[in-house]
Residue frames relative to the residue before (quaternion, step in Angstrom):
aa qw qx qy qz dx dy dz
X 1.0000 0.0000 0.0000 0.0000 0.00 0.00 0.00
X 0.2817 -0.8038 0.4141 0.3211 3.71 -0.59 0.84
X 0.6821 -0.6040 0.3271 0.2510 3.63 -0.90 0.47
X 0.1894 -0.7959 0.5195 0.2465 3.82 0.14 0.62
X 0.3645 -0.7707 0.5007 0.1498 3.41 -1.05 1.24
X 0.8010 0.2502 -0.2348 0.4905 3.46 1.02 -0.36
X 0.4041 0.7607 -0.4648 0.2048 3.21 0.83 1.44
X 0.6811 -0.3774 0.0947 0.6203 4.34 -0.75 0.47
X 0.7633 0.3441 -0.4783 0.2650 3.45 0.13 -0.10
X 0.3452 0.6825 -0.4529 0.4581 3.63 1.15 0.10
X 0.9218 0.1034 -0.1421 0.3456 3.09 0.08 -1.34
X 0.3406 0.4112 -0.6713 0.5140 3.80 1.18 1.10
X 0.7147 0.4469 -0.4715 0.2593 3.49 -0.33 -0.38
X 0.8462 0.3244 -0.0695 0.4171 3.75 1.40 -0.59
X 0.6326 0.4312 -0.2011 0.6111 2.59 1.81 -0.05
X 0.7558 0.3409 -0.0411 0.5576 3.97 0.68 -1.37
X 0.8161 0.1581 -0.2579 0.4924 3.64 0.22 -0.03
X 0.6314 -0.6780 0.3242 0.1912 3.08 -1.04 2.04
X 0.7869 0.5329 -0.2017 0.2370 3.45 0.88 -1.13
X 0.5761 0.4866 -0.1228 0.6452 2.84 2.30 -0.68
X 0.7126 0.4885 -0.4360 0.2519 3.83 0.44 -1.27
X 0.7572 -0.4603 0.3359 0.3192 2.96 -1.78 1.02
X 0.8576 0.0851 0.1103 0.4951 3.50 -0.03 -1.59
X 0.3603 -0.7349 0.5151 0.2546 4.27 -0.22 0.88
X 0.5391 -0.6040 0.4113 0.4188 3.64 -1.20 0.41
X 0.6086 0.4678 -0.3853 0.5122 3.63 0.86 0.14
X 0.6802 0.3901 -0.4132 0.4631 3.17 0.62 -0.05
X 0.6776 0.3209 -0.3358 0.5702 3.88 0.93 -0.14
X 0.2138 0.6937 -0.5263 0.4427 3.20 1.44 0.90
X 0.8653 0.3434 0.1102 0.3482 2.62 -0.16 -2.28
X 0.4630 0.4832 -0.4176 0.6147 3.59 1.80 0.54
X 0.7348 0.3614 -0.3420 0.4610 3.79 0.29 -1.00
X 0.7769 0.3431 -0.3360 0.4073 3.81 0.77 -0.21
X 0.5175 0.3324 -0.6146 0.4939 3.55 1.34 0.62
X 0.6159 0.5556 -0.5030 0.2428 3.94 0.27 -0.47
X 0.4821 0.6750 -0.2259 0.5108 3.53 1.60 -0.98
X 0.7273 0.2658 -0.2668 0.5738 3.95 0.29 -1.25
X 0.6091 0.6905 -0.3143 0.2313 3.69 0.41 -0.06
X 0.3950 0.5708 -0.1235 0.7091 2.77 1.85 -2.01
X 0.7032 0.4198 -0.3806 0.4294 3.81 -0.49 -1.24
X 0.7310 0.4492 -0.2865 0.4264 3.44 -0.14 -1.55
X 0.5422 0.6893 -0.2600 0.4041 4.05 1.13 -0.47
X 0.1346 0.7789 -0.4967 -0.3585 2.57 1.08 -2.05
X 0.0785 -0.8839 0.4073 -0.2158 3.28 0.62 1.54
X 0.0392 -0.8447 0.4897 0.2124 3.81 0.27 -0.26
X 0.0963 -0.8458 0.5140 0.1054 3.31 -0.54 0.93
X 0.1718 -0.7708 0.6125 0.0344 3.46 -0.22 1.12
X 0.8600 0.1169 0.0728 0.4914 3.62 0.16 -0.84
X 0.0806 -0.6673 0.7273 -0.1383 3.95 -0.78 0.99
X 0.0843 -0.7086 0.6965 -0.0756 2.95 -1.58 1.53
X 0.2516 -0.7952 0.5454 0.0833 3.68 -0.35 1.07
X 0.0551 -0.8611 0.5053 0.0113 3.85 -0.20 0.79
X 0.7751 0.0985 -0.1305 0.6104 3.34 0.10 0.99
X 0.0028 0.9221 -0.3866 -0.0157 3.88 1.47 0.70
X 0.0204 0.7007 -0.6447 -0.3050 3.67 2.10 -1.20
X 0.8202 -0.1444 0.0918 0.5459 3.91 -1.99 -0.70
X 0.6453 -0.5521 0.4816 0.2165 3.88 -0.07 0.41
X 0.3301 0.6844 -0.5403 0.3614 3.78 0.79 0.24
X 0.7099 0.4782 -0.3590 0.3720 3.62 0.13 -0.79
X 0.6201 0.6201 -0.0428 0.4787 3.12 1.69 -1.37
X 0.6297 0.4652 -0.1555 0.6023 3.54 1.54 -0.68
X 0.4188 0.7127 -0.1100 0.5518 3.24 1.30 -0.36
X 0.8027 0.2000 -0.0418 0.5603 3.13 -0.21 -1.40
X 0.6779 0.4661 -0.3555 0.4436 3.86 0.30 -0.54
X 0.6920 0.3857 -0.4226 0.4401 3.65 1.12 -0.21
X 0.5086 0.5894 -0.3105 0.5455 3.55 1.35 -0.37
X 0.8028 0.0341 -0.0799 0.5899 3.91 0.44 -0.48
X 0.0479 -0.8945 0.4422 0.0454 4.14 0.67 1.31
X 0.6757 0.5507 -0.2727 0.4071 3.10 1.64 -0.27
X 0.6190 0.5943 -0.2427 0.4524 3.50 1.91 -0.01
X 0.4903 -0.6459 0.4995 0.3048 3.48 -0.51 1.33
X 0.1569 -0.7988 0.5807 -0.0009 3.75 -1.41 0.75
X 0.1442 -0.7003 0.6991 -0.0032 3.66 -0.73 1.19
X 0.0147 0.6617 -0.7496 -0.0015 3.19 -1.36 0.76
X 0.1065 -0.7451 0.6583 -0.0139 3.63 -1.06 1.53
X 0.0311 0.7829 -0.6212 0.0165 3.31 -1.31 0.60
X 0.4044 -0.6434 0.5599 0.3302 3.27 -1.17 0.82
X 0.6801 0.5977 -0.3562 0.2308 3.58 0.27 -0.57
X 0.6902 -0.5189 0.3852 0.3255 3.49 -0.80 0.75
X 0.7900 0.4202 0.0413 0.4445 2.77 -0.13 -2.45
X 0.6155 0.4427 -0.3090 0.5742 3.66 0.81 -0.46
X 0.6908 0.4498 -0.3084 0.4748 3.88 0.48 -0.64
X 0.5386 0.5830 -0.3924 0.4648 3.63 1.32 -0.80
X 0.7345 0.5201 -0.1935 0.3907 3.21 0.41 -1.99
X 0.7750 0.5530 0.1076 0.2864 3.62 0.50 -1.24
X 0.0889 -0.9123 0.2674 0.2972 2.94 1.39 -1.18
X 0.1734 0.9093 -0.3291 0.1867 3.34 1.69 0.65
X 0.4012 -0.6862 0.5084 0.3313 3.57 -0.91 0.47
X 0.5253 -0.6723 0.4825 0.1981 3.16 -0.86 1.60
X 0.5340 0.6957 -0.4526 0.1609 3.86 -0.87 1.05
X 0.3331 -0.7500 0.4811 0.3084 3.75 -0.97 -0.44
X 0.5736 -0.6656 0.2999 0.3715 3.11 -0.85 0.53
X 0.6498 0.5893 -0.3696 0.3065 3.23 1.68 -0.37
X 0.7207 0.3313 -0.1721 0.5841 3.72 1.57 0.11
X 0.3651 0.7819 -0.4631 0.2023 3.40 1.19 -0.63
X 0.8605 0.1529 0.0050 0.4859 3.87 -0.65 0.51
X 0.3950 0.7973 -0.4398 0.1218 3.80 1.38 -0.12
X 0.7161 0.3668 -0.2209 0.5512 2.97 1.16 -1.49
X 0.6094 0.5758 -0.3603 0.4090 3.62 0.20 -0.22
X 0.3679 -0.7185 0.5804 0.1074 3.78 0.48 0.13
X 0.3598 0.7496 -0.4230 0.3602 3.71 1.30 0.59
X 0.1643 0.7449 -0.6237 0.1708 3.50 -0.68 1.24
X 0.4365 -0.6638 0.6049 -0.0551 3.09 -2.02 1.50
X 0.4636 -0.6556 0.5379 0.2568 3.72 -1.11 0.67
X 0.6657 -0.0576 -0.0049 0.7440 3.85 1.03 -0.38
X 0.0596 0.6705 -0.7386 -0.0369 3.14 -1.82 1.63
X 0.0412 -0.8713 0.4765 0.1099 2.97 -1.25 1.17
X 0.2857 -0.8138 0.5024 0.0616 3.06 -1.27 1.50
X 0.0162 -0.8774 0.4794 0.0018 3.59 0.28 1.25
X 0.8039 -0.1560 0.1380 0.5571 3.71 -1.25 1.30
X 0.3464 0.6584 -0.5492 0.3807 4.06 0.28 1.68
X 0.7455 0.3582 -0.2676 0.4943 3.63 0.81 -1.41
X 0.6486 0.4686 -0.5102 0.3153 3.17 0.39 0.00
X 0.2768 0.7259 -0.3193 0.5427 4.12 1.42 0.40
X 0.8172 0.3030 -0.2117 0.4422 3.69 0.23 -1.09
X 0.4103 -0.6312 0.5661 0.3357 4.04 -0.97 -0.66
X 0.8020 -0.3612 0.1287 0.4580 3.45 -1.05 1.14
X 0.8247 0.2788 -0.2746 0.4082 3.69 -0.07 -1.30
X 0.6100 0.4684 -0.4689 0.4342 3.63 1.03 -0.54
X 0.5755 0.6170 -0.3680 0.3909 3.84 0.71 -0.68
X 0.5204 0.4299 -0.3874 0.6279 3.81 1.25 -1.23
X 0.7350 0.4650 -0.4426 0.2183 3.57 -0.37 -0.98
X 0.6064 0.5496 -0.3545 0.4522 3.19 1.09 -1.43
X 0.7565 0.4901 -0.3182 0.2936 3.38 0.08 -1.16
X 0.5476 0.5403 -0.3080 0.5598 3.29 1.53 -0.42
X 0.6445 0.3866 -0.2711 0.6013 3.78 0.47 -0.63
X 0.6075 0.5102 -0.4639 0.3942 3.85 0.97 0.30
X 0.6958 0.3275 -0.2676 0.5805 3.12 0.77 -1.14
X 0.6172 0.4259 -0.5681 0.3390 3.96 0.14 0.35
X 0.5966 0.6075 -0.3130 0.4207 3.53 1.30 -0.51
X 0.7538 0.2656 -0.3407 0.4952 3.67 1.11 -0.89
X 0.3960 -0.5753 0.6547 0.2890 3.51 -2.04 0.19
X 0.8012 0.3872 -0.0544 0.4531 3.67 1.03 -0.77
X 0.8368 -0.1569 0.3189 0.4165 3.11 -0.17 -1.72
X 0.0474 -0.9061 0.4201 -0.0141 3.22 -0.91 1.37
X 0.0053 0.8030 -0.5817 -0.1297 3.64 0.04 1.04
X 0.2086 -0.7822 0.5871 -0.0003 2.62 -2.08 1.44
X 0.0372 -0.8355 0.5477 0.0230 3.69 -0.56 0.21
X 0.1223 -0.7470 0.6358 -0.1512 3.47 0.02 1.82
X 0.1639 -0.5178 0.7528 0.3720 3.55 -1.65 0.42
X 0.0662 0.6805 -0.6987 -0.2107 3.48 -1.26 -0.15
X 0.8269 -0.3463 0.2303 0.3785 3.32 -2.21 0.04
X 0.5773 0.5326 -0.3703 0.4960 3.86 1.32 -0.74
X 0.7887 0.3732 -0.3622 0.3279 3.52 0.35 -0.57
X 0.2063 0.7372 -0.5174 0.3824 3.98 1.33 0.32
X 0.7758 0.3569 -0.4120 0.3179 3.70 -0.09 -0.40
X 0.6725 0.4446 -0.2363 0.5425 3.59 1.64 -0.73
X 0.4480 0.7956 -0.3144 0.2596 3.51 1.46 -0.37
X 0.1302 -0.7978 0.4942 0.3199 3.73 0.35 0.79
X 0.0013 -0.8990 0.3119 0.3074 3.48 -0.14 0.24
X 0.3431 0.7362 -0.4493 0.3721 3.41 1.41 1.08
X 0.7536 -0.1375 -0.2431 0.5951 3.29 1.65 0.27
X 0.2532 0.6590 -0.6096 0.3605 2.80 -0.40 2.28
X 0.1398 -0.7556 0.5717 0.2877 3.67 -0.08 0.30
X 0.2291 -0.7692 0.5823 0.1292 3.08 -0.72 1.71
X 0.4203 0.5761 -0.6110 0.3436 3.98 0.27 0.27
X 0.5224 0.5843 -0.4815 0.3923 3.84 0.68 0.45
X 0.4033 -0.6444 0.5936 0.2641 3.43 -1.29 0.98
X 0.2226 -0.8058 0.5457 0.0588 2.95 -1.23 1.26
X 0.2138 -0.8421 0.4950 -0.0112 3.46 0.05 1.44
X 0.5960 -0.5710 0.4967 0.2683 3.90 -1.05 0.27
X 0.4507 -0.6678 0.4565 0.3775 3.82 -0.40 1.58
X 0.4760 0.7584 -0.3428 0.2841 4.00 0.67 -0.37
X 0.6818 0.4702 -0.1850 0.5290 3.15 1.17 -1.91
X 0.5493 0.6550 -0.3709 0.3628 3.64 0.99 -1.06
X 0.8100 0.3435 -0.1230 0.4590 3.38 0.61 -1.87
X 0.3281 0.6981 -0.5452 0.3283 3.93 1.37 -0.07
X 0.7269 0.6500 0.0137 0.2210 3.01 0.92 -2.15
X 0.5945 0.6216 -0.1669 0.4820 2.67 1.20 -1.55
X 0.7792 0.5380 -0.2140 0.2400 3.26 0.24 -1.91
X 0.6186 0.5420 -0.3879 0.4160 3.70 1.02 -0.68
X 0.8202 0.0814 -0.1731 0.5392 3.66 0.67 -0.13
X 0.8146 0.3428 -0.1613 0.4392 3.48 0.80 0.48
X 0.2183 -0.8140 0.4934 0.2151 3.55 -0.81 1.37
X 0.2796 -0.7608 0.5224 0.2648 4.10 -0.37 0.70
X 0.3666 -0.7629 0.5318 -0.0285 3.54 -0.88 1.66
X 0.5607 -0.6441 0.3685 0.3673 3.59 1.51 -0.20
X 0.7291 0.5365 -0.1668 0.3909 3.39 -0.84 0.52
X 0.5266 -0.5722 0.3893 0.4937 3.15 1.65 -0.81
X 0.6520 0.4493 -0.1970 0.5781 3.75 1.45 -0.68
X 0.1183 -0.7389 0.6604 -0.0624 3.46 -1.06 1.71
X 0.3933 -0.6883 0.5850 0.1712 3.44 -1.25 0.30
X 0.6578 -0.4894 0.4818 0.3093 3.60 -1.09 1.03
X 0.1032 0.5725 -0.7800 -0.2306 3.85 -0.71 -0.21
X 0.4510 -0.2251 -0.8637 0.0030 0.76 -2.56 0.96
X 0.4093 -0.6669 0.5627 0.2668 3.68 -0.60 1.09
X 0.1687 -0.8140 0.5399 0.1321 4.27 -0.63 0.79
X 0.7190 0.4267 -0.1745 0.5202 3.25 1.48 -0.76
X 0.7014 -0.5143 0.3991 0.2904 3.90 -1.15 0.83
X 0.3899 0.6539 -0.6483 0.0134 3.52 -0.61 0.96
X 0.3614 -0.6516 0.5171 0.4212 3.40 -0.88 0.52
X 0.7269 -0.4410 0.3318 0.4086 3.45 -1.87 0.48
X 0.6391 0.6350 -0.2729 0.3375 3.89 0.68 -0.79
X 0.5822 0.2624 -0.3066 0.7058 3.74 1.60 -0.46
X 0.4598 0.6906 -0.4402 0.3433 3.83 0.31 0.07
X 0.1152 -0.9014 0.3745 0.1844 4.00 0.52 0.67
């Protein structure tokens, strides 16, 4: 029988127990309030926010008190998380295709790096059809191994070159730094110098 990777014991080990979890609540602090002053500093409107791969929904809790006026989707591929949670079962590599369903900020946190090469192109395609605005990403890649704790990293992730990431990216998106890219056509002023 094959082994489910995103199942309750994954996510106590990465998610619920301090010594092990992946990302601290101050640190997804201090992501949802630089992605927030950004969007602001834009003047961006965020009507709608699509979480793709939400795990227990903190990041996602989070961000709805920071923007209270902006409808929220949280999708997961996991089962056991959709059970618990009530999450909309999907992936990021199809989520919403056939539906024609777009979001002012989608956010795709530490997911693509889970899939193999063509699902990753796909996904990333099926990202930029999904956002209208703003996309925050969070990728381990092969550069980021030397800072990488890896006592609470789930190393069963393909580690891919920060290169391939931005190859992708670039055909429908302009990266603003931080982790937060902009839809092209870009509608909103950036000068070339915050432009990555």
């Amino acid at each position: 029988m094959k082994k489910v990777l995103f199942d309750k014991a994954y996510y106590e080990k990465f998610y619920l127990d301090e010594a092990t979890q992946a990302v601290s609540t101050q640190e997804q602090q201090r992501q949802v309030n630089l992605i927030h002053a950004y969007i602001a500093y834009l003047q961006i409107d965020i009507k709608s926010v699509l979480d793709l791969g939400c795990g227990l929904g903190h990041f996602l809790t989070r961000l709805q008190k920071a923007l209270p006026n902006a409808n929220t989707t949280g999708v997961e591929i996991s089962d056991y998380l959709c059970q618990q949670h009530g999450w909309r079962k999907g992936s990021v590599v199809d989520f919403g295709a056939t539906q024609g369903e777009q979001y002012d900020l989608v956010i795709c946190n530490d997911v693509l790096a889970y899939l193999n090469n063509a699902e990753c192109a796909k996904a990333i395609k099926n990202l930029a059809k999904l956002t209208r605005q703003c996309l925050y990403l969070s990728v381990l890649t092969e550069e980021d191994m030397p800072i990488c704790d890896e006592r609470t990293t789930d190393m069963r992730q393909r580690l891919r070159p920060s290169q391939w990431y931005k190859k992708h990216l670039a055909k429908d998106f302009c990266s603003v730094g931080g982790g937060l890219f902009i839809r092209k056509p870009v509608s909103v002023p950036i000068w070339q110098l915050e432009q990555i």
